[in-house]
N, CA, C and O atoms as a Tinker XYZ file with bonds, in Angstrom:
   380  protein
     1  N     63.321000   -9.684000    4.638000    73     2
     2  CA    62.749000  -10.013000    5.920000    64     1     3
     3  C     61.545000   -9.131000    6.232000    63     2     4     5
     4  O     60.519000   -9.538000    6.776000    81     3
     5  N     61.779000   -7.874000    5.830000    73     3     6
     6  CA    60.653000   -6.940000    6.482000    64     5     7
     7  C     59.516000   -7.392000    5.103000    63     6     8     9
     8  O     58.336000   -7.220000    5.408000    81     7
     9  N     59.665000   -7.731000    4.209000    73     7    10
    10  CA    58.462000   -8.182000    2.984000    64     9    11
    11  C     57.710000   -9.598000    3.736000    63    10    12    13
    12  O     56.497000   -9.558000    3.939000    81    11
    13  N     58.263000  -10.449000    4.005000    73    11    14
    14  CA    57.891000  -11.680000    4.581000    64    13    15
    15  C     56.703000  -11.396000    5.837000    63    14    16    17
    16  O     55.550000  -11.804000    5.984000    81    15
    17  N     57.350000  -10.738000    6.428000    73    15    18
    18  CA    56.097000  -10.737000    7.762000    64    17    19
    19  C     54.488000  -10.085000    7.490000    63    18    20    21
    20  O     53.458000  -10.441000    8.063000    81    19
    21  N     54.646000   -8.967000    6.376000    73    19    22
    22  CA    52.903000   -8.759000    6.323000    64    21    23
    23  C     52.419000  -10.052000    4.963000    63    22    24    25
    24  O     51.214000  -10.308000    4.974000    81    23
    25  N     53.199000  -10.759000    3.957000    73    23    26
    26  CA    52.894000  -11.637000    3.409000    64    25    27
    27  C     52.643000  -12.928000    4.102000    63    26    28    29
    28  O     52.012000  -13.841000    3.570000    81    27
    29  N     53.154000  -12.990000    5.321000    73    27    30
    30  CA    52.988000  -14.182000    6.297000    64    29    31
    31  C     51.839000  -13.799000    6.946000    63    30    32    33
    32  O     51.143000  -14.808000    7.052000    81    31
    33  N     51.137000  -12.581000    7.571000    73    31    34
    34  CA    50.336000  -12.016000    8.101000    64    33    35
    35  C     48.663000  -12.298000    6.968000    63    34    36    37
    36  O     47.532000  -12.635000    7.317000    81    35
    37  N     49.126000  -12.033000    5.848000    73    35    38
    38  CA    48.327000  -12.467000    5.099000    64    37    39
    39  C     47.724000  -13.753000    4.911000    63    38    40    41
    40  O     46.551000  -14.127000    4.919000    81    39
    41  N     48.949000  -14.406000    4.717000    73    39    42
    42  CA    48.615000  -15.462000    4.460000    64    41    43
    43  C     47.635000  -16.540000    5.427000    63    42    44    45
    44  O     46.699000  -17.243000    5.048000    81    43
    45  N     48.232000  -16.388000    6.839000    73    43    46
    46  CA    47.698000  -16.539000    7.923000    64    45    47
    47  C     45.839000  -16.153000    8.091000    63    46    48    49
    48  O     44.920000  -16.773000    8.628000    81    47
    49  N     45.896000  -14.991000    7.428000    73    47    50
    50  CA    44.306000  -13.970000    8.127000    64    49    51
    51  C     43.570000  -15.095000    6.568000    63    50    52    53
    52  O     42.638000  -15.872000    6.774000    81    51
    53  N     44.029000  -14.983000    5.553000    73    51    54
    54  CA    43.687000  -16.047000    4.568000    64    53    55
    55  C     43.051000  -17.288000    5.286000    63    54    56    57
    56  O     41.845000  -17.533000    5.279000    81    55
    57  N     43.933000  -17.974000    5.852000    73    55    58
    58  CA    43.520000  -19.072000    6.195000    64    57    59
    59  C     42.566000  -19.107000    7.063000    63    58    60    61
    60  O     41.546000  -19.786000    6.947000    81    59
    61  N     42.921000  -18.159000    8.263000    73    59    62
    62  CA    41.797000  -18.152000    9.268000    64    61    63
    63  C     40.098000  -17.928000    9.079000    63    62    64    65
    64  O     39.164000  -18.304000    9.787000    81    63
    65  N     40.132000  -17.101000    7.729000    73    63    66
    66  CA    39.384000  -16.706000    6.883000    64    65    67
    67  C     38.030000  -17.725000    6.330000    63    66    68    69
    68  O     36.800000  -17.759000    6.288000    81    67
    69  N     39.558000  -18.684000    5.868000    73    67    70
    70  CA    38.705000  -19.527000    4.694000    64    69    71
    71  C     38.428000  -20.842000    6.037000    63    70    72    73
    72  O     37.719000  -21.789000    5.699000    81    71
    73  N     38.851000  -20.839000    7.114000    73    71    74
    74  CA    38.556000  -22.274000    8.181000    64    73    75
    75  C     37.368000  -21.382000    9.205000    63    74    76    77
    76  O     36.990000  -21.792000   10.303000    81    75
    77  N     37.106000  -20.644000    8.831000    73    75    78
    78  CA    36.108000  -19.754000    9.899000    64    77    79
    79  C     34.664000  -20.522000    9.699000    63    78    80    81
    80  O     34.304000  -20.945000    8.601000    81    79
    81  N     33.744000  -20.668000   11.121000    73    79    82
    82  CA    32.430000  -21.475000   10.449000    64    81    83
    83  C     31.538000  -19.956000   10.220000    63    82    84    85
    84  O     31.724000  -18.844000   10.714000    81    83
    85  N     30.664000  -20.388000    9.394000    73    83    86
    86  CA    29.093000  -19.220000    9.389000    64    85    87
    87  C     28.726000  -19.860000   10.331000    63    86    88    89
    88  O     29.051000  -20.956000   10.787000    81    87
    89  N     27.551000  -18.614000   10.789000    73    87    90
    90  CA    27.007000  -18.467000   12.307000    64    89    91
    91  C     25.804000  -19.728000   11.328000    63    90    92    93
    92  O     25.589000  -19.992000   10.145000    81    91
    93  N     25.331000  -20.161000   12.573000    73    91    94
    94  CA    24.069000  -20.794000   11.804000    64    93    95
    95  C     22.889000  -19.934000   12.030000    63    94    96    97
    96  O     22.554000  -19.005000   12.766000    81    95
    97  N     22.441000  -20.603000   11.137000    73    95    98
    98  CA    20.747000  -19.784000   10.262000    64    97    99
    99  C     19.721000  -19.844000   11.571000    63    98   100   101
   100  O     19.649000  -20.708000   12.445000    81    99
   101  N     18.964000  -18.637000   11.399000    73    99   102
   102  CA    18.261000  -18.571000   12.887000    64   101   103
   103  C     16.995000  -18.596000   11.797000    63   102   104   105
   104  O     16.861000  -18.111000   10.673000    81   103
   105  N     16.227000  -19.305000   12.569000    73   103   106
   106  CA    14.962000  -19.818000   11.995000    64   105   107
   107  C     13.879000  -18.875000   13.133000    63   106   108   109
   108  O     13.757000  -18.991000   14.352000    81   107
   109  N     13.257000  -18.020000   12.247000    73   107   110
   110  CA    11.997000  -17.472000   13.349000    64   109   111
   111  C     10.716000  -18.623000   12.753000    63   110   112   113
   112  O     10.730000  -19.467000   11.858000    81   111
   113  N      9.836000  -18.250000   13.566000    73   111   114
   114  CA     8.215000  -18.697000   13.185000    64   113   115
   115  C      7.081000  -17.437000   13.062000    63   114   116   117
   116  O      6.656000  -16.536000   13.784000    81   115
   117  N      6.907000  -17.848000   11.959000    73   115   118
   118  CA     5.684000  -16.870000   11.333000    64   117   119
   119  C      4.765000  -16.349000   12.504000    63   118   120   121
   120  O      4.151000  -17.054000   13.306000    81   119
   121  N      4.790000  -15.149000   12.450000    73   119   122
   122  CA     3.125000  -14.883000   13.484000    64   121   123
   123  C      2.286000  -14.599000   12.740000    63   122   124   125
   124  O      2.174000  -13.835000   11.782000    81   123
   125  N      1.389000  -15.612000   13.505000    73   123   126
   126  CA     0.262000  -16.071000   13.429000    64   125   127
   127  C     -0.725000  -15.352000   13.970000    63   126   128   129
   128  O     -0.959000  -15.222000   15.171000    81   127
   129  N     -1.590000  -14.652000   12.610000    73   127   130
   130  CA    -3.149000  -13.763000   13.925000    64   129   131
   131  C     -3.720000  -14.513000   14.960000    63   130   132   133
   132  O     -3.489000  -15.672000   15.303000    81   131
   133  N     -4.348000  -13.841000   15.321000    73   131   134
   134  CA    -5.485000  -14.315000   16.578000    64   133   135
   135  C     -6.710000  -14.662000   15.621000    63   134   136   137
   136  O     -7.094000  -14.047000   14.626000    81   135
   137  N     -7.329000  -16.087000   16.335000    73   135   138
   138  CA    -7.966000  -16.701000   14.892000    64   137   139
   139  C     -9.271000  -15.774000   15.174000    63   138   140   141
   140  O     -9.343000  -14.782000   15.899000    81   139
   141  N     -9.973000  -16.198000   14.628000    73   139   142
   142  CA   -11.329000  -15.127000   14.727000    64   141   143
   143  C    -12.543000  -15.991000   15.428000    63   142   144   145
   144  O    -12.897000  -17.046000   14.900000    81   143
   145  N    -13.004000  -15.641000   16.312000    73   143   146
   146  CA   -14.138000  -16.385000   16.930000    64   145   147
   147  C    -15.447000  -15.895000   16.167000    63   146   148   149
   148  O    -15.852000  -14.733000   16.128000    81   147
   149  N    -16.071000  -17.092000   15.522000    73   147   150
   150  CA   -17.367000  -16.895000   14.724000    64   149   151
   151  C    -18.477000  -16.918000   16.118000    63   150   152   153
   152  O    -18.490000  -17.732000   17.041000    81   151
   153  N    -19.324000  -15.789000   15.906000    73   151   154
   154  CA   -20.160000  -15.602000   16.816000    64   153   155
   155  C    -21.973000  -16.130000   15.940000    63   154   156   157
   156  O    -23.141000  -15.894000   16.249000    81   155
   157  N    -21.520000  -16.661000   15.153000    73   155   158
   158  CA   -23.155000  -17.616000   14.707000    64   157   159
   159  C    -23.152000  -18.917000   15.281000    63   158   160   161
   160  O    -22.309000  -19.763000   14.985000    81   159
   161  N    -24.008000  -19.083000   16.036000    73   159   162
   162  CA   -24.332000  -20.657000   16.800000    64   161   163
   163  C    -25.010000  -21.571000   16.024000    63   162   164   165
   164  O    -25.315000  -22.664000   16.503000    81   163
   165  N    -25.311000  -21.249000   14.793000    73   163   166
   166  CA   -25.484000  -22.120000   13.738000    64   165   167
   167  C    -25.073000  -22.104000   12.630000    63   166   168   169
   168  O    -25.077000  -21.183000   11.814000    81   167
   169  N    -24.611000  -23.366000   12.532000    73   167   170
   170  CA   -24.004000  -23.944000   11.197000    64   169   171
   171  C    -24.455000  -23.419000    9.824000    63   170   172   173
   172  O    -25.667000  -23.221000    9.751000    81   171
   173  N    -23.691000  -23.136000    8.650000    73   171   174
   174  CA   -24.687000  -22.920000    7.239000    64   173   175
   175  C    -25.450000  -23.880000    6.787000    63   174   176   177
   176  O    -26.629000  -23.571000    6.612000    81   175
   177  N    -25.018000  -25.350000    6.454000    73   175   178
   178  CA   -25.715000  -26.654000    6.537000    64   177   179
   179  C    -26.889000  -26.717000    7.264000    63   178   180   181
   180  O    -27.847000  -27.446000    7.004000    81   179
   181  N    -26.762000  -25.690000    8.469000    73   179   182
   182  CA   -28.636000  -26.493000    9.098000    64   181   183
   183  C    -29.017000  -25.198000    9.135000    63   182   184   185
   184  O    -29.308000  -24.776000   10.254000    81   183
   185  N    -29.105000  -24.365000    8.123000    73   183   186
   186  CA   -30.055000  -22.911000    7.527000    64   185   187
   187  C    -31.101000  -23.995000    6.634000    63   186   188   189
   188  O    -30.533000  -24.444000    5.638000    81   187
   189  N    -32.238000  -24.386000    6.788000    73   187   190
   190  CA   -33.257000  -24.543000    6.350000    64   189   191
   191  C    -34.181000  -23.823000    5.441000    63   190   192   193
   192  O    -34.814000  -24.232000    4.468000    81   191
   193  N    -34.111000  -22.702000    5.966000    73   191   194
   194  CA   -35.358000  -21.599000    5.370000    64   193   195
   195  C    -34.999000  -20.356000    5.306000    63   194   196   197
   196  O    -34.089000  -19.919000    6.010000    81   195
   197  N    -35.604000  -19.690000    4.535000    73   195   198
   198  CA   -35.004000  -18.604000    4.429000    64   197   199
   199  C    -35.004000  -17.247000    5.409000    63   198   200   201
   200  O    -34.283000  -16.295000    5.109000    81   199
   201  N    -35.662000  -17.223000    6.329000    73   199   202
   202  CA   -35.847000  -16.584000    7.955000    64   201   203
   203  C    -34.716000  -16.930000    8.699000    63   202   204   205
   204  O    -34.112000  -16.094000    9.371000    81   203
   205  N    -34.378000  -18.146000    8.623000    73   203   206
   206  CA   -33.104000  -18.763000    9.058000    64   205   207
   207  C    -31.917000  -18.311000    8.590000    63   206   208   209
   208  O    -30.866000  -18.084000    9.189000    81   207
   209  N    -32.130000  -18.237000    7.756000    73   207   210
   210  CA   -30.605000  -17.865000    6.118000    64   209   211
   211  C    -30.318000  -15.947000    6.595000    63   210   212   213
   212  O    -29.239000  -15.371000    6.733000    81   211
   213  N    -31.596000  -15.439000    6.729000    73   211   214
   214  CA   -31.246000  -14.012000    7.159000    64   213   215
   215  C    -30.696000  -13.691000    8.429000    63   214   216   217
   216  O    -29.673000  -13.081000    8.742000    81   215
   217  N    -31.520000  -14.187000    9.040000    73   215   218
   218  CA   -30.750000  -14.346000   10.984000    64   217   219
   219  C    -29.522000  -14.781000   10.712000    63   218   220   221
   220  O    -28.614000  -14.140000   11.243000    81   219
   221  N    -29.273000  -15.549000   10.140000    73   219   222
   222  CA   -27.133000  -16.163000   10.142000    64   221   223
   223  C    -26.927000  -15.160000    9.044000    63   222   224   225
   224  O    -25.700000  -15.111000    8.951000    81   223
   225  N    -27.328000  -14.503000    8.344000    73   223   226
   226  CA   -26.233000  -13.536000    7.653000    64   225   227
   227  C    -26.485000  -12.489000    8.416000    63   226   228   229
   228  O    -25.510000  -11.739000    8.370000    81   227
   229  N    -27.351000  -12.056000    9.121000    73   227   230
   230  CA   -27.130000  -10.599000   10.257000    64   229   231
   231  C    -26.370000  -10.949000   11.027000    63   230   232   233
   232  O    -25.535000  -10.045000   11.056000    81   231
   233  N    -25.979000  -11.975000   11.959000    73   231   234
   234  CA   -25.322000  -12.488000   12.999000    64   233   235
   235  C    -23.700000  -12.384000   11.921000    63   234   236   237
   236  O    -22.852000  -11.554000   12.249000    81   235
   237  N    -23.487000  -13.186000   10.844000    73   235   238
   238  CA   -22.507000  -12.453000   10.275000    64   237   239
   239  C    -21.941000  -11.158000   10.060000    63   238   240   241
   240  O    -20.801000  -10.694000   10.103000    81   239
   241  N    -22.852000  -10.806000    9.863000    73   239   242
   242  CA   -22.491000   -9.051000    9.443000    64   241   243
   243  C    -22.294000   -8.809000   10.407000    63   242   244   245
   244  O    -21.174000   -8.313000   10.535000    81   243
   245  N    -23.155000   -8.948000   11.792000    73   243   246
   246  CA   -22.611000   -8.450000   13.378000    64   245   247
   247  C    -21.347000   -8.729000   13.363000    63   246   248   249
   248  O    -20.726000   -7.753000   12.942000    81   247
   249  N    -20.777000   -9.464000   13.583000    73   247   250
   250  CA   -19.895000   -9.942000   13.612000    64   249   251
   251  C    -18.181000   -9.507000   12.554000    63   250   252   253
   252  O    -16.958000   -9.416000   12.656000    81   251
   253  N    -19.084000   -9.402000   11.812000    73   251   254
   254  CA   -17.723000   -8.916000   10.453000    64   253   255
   255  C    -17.463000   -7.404000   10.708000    63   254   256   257
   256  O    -16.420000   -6.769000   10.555000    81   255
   257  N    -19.015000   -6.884000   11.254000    73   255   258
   258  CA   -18.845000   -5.341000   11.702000    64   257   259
   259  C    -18.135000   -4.704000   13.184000    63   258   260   261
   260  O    -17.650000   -3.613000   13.484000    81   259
   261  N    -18.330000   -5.836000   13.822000    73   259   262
   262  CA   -17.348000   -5.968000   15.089000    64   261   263
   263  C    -15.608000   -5.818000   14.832000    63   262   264   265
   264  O    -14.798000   -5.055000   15.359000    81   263
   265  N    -15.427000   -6.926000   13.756000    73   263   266
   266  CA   -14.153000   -7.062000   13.434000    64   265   267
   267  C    -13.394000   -5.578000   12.905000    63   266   268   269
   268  O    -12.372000   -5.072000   13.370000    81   267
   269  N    -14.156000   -5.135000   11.912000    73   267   270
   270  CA   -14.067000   -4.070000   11.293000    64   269   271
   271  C    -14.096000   -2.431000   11.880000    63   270   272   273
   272  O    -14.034000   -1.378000   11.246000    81   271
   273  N    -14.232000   -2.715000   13.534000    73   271   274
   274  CA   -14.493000   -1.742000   14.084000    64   273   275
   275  C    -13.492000   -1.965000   14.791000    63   274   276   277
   276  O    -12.995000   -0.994000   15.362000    81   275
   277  N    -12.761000   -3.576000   15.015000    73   275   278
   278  CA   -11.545000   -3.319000   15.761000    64   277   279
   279  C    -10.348000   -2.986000   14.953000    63   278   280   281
   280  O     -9.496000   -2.249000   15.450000    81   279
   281  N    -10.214000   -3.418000   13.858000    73   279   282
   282  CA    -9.503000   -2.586000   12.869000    64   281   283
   283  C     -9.412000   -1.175000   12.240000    63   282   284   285
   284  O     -8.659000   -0.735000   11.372000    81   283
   285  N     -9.957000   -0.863000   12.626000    73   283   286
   286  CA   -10.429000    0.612000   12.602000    64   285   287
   287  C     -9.746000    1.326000   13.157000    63   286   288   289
   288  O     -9.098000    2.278000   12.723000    81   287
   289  N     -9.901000    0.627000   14.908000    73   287   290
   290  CA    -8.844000    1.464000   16.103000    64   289   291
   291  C     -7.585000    1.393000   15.957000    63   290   292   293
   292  O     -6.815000    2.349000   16.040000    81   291
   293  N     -7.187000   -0.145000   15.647000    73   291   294
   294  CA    -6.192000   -0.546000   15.438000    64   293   295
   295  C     -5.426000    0.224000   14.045000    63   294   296   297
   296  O     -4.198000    0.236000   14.134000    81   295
   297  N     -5.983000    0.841000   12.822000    73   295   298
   298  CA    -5.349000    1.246000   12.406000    64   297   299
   299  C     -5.232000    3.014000   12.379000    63   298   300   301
   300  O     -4.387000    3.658000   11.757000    81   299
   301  N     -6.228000    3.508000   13.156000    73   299   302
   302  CA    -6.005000    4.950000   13.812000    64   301   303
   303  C     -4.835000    5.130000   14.953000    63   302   304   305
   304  O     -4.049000    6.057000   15.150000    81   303
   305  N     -5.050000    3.758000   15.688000    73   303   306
   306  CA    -3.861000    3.596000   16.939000    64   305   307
   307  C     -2.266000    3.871000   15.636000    63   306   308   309
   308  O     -1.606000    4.909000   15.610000    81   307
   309  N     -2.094000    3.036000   15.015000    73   307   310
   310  CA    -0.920000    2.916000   13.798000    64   309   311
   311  C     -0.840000    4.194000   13.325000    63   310   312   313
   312  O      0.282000    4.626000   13.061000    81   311
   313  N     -1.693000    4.814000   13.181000    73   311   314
   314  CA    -1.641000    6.746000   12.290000    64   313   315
   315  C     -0.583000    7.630000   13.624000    63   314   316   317
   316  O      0.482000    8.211000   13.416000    81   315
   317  N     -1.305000    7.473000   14.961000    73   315   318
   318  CA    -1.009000    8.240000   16.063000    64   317   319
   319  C      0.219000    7.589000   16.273000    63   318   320   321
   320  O      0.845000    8.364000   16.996000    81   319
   321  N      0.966000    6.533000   16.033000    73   319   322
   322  CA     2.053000    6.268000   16.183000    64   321   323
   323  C      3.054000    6.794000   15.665000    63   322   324   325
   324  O      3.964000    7.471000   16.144000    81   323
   325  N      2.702000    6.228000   14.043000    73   323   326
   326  CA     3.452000    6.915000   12.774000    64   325   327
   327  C      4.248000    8.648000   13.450000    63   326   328   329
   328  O      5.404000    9.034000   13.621000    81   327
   329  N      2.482000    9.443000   13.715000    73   327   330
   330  CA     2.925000   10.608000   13.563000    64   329   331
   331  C      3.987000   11.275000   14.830000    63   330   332   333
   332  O      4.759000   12.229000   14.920000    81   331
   333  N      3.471000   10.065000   15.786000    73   331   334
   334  CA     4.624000   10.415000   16.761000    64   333   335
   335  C      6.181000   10.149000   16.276000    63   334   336   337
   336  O      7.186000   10.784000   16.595000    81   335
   337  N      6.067000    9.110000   15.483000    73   335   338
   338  CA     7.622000    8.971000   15.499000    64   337   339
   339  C      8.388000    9.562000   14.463000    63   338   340   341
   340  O      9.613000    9.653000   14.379000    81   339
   341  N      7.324000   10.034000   13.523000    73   339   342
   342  CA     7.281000   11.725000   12.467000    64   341   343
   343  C      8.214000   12.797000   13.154000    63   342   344   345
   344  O      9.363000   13.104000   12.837000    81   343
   345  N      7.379000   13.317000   14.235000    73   343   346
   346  CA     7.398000   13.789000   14.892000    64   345   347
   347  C      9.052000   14.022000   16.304000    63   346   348   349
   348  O      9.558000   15.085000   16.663000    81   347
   349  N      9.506000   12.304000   16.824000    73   347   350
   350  CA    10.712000   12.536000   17.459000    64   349   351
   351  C     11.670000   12.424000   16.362000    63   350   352   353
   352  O     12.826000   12.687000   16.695000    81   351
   353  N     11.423000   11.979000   14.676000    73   351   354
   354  CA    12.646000   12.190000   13.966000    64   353   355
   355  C     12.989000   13.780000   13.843000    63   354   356   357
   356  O     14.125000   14.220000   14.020000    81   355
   357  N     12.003000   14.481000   13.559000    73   355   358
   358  CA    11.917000   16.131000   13.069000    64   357   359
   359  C     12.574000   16.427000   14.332000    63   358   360   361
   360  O     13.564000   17.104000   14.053000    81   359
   361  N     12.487000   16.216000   15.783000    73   359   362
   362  CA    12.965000   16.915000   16.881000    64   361   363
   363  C     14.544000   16.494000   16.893000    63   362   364   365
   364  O     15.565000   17.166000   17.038000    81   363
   365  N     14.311000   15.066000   16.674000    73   363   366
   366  CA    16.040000   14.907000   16.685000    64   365   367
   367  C     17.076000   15.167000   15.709000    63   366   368   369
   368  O     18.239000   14.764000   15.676000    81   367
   369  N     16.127000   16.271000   14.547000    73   367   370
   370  CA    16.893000   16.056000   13.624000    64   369   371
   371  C     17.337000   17.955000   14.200000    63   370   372   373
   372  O     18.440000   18.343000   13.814000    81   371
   373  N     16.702000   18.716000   14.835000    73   371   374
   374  CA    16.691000   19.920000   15.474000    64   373   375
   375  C     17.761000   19.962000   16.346000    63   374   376   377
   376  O     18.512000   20.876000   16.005000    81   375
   377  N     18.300000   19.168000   17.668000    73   375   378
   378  CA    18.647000   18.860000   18.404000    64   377   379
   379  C     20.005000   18.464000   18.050000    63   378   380
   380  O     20.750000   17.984000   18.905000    81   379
């Protein structure tokens, strides 16, 4: 009698086991950058000449150099983070 009840106990957590559902699958969505606003008001197709062709690749480069300057901050902002949180592991590891 006393063998029966944790083999019944078993058997039971078995079953409950094998009739149990999985959670369902959580689906995120990709993030997505912020698209990039082209700051040339003209098309490559209507570059004609080559005075033309230089003005839209400076207006590019403005532009690519803009980008590149917000990435810049953005990844100095990421350094000063890092080192802060460098920084509360070492304290909490004191503490």
């Amino acid at each position: 009698m006393s063998r029966t009840i944790p083999v019944l106990f078993l058997i039971f957590f078995a079953f409950a086991a094998l009739n149990a559902q999985s959670p369902a699958p959580i689906i995120v969505q990709a993030a997505s950058a912020m698209p990039v606003k082209s700051t040339s008001s003209a098309p490559v197709a209507a570059v004609s000449s080559v005075p033309d062709a230089i003005k839209l690749l400076e207006q590019v480069k403005a532009a690519n150099d803009e980008v590149l300057a917000k990435q810049k901050a953005a990844l100095e902002r990421l350094d000063e983070l890092q080192q802060a949180a460098d920084q509360l592991r070492i304290f909490a590891k004191r503490g």
